[in-house]
C-alpha positions in Angstrom: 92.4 118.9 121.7 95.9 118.1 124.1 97.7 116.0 122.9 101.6 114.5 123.6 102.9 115.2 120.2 106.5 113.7 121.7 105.2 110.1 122.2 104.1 110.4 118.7 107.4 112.2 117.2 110.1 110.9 119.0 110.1 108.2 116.5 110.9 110.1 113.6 114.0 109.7 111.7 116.9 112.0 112.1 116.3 115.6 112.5 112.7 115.7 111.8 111.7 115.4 115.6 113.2 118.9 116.2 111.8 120.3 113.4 108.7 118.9 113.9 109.3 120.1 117.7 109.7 123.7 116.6 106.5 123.9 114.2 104.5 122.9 116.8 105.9 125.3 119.4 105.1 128.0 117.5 101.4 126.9 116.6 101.3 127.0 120.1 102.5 130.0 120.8 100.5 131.2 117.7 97.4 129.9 119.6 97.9 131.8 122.6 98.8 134.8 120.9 95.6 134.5 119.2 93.8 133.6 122.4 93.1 130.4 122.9 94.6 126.6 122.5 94.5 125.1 119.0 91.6 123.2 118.3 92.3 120.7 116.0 89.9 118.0 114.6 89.7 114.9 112.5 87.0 114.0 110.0 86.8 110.4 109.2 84.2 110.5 106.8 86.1 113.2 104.8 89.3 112.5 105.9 89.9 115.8 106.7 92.4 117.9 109.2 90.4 121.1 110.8 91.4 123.6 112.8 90.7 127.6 113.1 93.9 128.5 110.5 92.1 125.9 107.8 92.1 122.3 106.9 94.6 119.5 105.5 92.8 116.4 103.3 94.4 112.9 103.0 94.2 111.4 99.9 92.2 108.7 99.8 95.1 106.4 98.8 97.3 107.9 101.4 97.6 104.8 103.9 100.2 105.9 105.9 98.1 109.2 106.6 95.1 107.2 106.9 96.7 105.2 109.5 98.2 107.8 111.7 95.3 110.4 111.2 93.5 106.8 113.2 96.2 106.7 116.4 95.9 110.6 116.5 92.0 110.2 117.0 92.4 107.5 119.2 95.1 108.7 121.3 95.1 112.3 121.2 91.4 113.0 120.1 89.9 111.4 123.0 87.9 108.5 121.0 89.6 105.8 122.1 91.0 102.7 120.2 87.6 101.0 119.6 85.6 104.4 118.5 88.9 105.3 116.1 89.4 101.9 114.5 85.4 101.6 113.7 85.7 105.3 112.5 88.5 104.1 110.1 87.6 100.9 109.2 89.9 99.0 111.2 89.6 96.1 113.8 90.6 97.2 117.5 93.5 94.6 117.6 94.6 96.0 114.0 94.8 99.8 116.1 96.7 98.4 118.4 99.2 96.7 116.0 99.7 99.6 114.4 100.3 101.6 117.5 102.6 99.5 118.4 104.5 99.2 114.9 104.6 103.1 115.1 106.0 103.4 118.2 108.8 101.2 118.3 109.4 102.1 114.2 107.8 105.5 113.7 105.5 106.1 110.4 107.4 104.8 107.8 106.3 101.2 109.6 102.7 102.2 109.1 103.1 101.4 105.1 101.0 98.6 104.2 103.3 95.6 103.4 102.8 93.4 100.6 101.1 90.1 101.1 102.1 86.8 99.5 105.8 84.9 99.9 108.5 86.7 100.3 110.9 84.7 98.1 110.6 81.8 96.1 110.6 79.0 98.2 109.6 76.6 95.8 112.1 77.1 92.7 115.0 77.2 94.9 118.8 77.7 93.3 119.2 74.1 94.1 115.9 72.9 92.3 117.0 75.2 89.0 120.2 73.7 88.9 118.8 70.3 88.9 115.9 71.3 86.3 118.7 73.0 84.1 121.1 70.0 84.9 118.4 67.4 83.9 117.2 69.3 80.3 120.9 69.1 79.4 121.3 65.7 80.4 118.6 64.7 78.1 117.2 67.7 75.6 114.1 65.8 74.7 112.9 65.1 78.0 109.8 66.6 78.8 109.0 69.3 81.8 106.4 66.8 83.1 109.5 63.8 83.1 111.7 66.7 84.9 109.2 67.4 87.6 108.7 64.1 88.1 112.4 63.8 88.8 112.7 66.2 90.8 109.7 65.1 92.8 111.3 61.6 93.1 114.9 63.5 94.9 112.2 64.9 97.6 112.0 68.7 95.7 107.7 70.0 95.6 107.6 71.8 92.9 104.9 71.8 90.0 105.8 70.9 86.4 104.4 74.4 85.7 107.4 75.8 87.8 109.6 73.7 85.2 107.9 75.1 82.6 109.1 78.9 84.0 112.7 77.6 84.6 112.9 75.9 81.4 111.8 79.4 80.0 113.4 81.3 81.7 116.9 79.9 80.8 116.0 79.3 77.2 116.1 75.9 77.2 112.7 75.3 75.1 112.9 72.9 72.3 113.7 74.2 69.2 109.9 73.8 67.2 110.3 72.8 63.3 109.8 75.4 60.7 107.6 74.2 57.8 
């Protein structure tokens, strides 16, 4: 298998293109001096790295390895996106995201993000102010009669998300002891 390790590596943070660079020189040279080019291949199926010195597994929960060990089939095993992404599981357009994501950001960017908001766009600073605001303004008011406050000044939020502020601050009513 050829492949152009330096469209791959020239991504890498700091010094670990060179070093990178130089290990692979000498597994080169290694290959010749044993007679031959380095054959390397890539088992999907047991996510596997073999080659005449040995092999290298993936864990199973390695995505980042997952994900590269893909763009090294597809672009320097000879499969092909399609081929690689069906071998890993992936869509074609996802192999090609990802291809892209590495090469502008290298293989830290091939972590999978998480999904979901990013921040909490519904209990805004402004809104907890003016749920914390309202509770002192009137201790026995209720979360629902907050929410609907709230609501009224043009704020979505849930009376749930009241309830979390309200707890959060330590504004609950104080329940009798009997």
């Amino acid at each position: 298998m050829i492949c152009d390790f330096a469209a791959f590596s020239e991504n890498l943070p700091g010094g670990l293109f060179s070093i990178l660079r130089h290990i692979l020189l000498d597994i080169l040279a290694l290959g010749r001096f044993i007679g031959g080019a380095m054959n390397i291949s890539f088992s999907a199926a047991d996510l596997q790295f073999s080659g005449p010195g040995g092999s290298l597994t993936i864990h199973p929960d390695d995505e980042i390895s997952r994900r590269l060990a893909m763009l090294l089939a597809g672009e320097c095993g000879g499969l092909g996106a399609t081929e690689a992404a069906r071998q890993f599981d992936f869509s074609r357009q996802r192999y090609y995201q990802l291809r892209s994501l590495y090469l502008t950001a290298g293989a830290a960017a091939l972590a999978p993000e998480c999904r979901g908001p990013k921040t909490d766009y519904r209990r805004t600073d402004e809104v907890i102010r003016l749920a914390i605001r309202l509770r002192f303004l009137d201790p026995a008011v209720s979360p629902e009669v907050i929410a609907q406050k709230l609501r009224q000044l043009g704020h979505a939020i849930s009376t749930r998300s009241v309830e979390r502020v309200i707890a959060d601050y330590g504004l609950q009513k104080k329940t009798p002891r009997p």
